[in-house]
C-alpha positions as CSV (number, residue, x, y, z in Angstrom):
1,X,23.9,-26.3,9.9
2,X,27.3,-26.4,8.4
3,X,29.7,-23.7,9.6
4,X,32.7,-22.0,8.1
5,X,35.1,-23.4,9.8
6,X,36.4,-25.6,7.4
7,X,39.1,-25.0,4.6
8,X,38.0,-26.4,1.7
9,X,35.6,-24.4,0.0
10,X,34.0,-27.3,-1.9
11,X,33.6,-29.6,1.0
12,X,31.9,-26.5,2.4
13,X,29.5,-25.6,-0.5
14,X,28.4,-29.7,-0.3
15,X,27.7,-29.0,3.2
16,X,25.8,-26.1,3.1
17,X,23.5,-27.7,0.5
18,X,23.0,-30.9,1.8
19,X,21.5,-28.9,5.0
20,X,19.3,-27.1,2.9
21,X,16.1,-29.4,1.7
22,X,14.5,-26.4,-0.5
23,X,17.5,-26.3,-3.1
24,X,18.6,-29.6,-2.6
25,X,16.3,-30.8,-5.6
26,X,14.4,-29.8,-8.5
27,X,10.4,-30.5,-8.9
28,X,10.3,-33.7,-10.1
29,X,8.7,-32.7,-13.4
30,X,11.8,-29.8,-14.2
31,X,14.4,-32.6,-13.3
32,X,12.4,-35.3,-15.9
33,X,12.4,-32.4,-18.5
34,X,15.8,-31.6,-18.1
35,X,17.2,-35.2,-18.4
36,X,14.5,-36.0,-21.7
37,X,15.9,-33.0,-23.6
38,X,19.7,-33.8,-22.9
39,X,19.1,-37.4,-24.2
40,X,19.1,-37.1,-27.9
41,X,16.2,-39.9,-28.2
42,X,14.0,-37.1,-27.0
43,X,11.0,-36.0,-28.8
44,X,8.1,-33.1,-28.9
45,X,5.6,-36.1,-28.2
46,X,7.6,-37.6,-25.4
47,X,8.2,-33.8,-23.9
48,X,4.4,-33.5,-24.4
49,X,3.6,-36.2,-22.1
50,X,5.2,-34.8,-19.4
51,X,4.0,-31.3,-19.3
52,X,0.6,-32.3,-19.7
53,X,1.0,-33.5,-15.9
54,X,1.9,-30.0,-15.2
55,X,-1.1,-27.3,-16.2
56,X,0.8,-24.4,-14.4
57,X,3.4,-25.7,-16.9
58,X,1.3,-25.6,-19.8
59,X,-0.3,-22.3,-19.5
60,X,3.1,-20.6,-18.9
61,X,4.3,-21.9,-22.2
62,X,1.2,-20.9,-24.1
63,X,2.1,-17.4,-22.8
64,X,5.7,-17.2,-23.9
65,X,5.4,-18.6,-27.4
66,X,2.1,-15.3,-27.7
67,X,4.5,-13.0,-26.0
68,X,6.9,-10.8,-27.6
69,X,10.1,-12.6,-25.9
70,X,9.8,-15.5,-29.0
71,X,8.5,-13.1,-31.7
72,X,6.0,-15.8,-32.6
73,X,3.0,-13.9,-34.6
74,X,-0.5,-15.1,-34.4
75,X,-2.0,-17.0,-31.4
76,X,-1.0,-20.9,-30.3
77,X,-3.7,-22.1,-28.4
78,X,-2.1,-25.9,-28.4
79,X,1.0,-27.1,-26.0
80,X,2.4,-29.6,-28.4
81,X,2.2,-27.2,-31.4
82,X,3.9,-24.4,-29.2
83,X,6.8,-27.0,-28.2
84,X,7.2,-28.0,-32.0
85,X,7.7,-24.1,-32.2
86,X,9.9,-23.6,-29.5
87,X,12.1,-26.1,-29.5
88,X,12.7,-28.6,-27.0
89,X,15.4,-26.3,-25.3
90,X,13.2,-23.5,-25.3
91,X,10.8,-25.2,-23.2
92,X,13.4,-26.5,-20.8
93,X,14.1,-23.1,-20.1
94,X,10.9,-22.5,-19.1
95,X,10.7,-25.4,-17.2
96,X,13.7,-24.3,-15.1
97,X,12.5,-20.7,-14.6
98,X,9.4,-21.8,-13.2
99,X,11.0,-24.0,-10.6
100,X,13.8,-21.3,-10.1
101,X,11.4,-18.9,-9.6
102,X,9.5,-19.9,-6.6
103,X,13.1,-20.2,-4.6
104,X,13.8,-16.5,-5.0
105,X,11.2,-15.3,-2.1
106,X,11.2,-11.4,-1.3
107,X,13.5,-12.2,1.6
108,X,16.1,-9.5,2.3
109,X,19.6,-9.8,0.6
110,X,21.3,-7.1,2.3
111,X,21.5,-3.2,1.2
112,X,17.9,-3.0,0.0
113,X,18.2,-6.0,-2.2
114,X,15.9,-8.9,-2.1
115,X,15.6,-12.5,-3.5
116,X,13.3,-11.0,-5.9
117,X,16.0,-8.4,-6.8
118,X,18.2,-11.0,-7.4
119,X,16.0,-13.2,-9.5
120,X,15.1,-10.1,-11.9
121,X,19.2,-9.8,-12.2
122,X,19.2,-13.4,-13.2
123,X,16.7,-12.9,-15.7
124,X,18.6,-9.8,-17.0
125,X,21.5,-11.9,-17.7
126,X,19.7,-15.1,-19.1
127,X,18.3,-12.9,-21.6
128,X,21.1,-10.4,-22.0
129,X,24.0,-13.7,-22.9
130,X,21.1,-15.2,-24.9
131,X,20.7,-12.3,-27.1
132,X,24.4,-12.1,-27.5
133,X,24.5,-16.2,-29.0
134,X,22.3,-14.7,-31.3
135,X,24.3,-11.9,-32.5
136,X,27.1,-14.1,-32.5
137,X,24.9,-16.7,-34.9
138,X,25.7,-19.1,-32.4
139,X,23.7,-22.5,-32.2
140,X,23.2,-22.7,-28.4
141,X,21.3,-19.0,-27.2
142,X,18.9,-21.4,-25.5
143,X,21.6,-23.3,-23.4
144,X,23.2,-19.6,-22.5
145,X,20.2,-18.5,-21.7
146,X,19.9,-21.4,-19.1
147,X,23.3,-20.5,-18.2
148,X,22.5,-17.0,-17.3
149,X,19.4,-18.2,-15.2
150,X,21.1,-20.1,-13.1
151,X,24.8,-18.5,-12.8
152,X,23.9,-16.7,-9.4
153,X,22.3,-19.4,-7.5
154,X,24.9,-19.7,-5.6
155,X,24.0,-16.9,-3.5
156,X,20.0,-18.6,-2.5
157,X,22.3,-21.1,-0.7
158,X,24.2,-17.9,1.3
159,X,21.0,-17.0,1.8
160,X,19.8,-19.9,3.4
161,X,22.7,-20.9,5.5
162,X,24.4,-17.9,6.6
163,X,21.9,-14.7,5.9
164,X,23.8,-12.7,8.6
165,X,27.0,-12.9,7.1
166,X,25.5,-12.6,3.5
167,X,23.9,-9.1,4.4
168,X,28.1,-8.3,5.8
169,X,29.1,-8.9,2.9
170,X,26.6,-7.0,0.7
171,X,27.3,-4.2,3.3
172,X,31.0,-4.3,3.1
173,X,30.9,-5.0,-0.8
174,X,28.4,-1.5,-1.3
175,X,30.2,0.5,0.9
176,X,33.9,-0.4,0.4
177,X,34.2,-1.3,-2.8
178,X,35.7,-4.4,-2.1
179,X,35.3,-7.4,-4.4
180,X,31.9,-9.5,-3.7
181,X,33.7,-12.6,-4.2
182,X,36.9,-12.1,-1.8
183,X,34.9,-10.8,0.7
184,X,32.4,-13.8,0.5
185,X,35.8,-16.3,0.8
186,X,37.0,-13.9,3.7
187,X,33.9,-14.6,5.9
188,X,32.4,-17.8,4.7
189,X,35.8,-19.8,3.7
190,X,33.7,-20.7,0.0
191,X,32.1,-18.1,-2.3
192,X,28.8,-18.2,-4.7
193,X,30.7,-19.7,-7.6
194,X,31.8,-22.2,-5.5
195,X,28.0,-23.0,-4.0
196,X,26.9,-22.1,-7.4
197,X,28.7,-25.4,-9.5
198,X,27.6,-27.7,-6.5
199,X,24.3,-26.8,-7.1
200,X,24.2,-27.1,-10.8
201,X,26.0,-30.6,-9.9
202,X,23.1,-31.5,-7.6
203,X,20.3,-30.6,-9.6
204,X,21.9,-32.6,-12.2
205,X,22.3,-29.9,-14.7
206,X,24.4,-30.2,-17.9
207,X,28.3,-29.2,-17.3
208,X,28.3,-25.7,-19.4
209,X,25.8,-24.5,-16.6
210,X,27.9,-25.8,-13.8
211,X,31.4,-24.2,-15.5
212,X,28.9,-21.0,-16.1
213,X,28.4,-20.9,-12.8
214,X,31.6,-21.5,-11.2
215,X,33.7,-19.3,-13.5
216,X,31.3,-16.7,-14.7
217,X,33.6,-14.1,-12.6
218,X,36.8,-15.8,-13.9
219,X,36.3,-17.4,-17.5
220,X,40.3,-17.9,-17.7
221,X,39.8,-19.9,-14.7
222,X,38.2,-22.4,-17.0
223,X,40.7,-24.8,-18.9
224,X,38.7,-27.4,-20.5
225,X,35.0,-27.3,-20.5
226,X,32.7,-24.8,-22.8
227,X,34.7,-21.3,-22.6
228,X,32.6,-20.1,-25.0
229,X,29.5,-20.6,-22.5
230,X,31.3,-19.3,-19.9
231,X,32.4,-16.0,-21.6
232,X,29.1,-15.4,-22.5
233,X,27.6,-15.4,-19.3
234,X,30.7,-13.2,-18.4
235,X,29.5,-10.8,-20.4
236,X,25.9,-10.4,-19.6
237,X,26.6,-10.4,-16.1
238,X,29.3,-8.1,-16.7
239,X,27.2,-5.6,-18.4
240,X,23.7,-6.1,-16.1
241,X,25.6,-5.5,-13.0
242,X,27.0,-2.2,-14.6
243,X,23.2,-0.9,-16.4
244,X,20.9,-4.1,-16.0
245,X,18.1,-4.1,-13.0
246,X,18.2,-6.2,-9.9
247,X,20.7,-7.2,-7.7
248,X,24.2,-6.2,-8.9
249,X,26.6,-6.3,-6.6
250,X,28.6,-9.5,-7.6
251,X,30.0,-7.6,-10.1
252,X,29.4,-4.1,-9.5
253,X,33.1,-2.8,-10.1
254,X,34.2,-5.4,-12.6
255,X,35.6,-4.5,-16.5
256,X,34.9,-6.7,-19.4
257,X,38.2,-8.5,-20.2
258,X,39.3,-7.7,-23.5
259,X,40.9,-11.3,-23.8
260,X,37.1,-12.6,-23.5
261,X,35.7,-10.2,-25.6
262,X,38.6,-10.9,-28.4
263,X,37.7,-14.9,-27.8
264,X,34.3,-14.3,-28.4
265,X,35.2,-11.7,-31.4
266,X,33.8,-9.0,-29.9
267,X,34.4,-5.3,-30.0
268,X,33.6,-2.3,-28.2
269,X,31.2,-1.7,-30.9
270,X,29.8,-5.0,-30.5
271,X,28.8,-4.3,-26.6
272,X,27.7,-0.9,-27.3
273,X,24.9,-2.3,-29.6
274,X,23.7,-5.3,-27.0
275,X,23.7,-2.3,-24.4
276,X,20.9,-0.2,-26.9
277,X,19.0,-3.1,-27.1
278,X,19.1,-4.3,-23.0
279,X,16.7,-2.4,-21.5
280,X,13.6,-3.8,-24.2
281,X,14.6,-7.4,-24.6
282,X,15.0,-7.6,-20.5
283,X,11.9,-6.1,-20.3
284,X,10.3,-8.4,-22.3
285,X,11.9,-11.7,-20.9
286,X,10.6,-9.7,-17.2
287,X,7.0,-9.8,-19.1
288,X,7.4,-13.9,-19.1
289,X,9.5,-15.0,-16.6
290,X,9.2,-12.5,-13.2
């Protein structure tokens, strides 16, 4: 089991997940879906093929595309006619929640949180930077969606390798005040950003979800990669931490930049709007993906 000894953080976070078999890779049929969709030879047929290995698969994407989180009307009893419907990045996403979700176990956090706690957050912000593409108009509410998912991952590996000092820093982060992401550096020498990108490296997922993930407390951090992608997730996470449900305290005292929001061309009346509509579009996502 790596330790926390060392000094560079990255060195650390390859460490940490290379002793940890459970997160080190993806079912083999999310990590096939994944690559297909990324390669822009990919088709619904081709998709088709591979699901139809996977009935757990299959029956959770019949219930999205009838569930309120797509808005599809009417019934679709057929996989390949729901993927057609979807989209090809839709269905990645579900592919990836599914695997995602059978890591987030109700083990304890720290501070009354659990996995599970956490997993509804990353829901809350999957959704929440999702819906905020689409207010945007923006072309890629699927891929920040994905983004969202996954932009907390980080802290499953803390989980797994140091659980002690993750419930020490929950503690210290509830009761203090005292920034999540210092505190984590301060006792682990690496932080869930950090862990985070390695992870998103591992499983061999596109680059906005590893920048997502390593600079979703710190888009300015980024200085070439999507910043768009990143300061969406920003947000969300931003905003679930402050009224979302789950486990919020990454970023339980931090303000939305208004450098990020301007980038995005955002105002305040912008965000107050997303906020109305929060609570019923996590709700719904919960409905699919919990």
């Amino acid at each position: 089991m790596p330790t926390a000894t060392a000094t560079d953080p990255r060195a650390i976070a390859r460490d940490a997940i290379k002793s940890v078999t459970a997160l080190a890779t993806l079912p083999e049929v999310t990590a096939q879906i994944i690559s297909m969709v990324e390669d822009p030879r990919s088709s619904a047929g081709k998709l088709h093929k591979i699901i139809a290995h996977d009935p757990s698969l299959s029956s959770r994407i019949l219930k999205v595309i009838n569930s309120a989180f797509y808005g599809m009307s009417g019934q679709v009893g057929s996989v390949e006619r729901a993927i057609v419907l979807l989209g090809l990045n839709a269905v990645k996403n579900l592919a990836v929640s599914a695997s995602l979700g059978q890591l987030f176990r109700g083990v304890k956090l720290g501070e009354g949180f659990t996995a599970k706690d956490l997993w509804t957050h990353c829901i809350a912000v999957g959704v929440t930077a999702r819906q905020l593409a689409i207010s945007l108009k923006m072309p890629n509410a699927d891929e920040a969606f994905v983004a969202g998912l996954i932009h907390d991952a980080g802290v499953l590996v803390e989980l797994q390798i140091w659980p002690e000092k993750l419930q020490d820093i929950c503690r210290i982060s509830k009761t203090s005040g005292a920034d999540f992401c210092e505190t984590e550096r301060k006792l682990l020498n690496v932080d869930h950003t950090t862990l985070g990108q390695v992870l998103a490296e591992q499983w061999h997922f596109p680059m906005y979800c590893q920048q997502a993930a390593e600079f979703h407390h710190n888009p300015a951090g980024l200085i070439e990669g999507d910043q768009t992608m990143v300061r969406l997730v920003y947000v969300a996470d931003t905003l679930c931490c402050q009224c979302g449900p789950g486990f919020n305290l990454t970023a339980a005292g931090q303000q939305l930049d208004p450098t990020v929001l301007s980038g995005l061309g955002l105002e305040n009346a912008d965000i107050e709007n997303l906020k109305n509509g929060m609570a019923e579009n996590i709700q719904n996502a919960m409905a699919v993906f919990a």
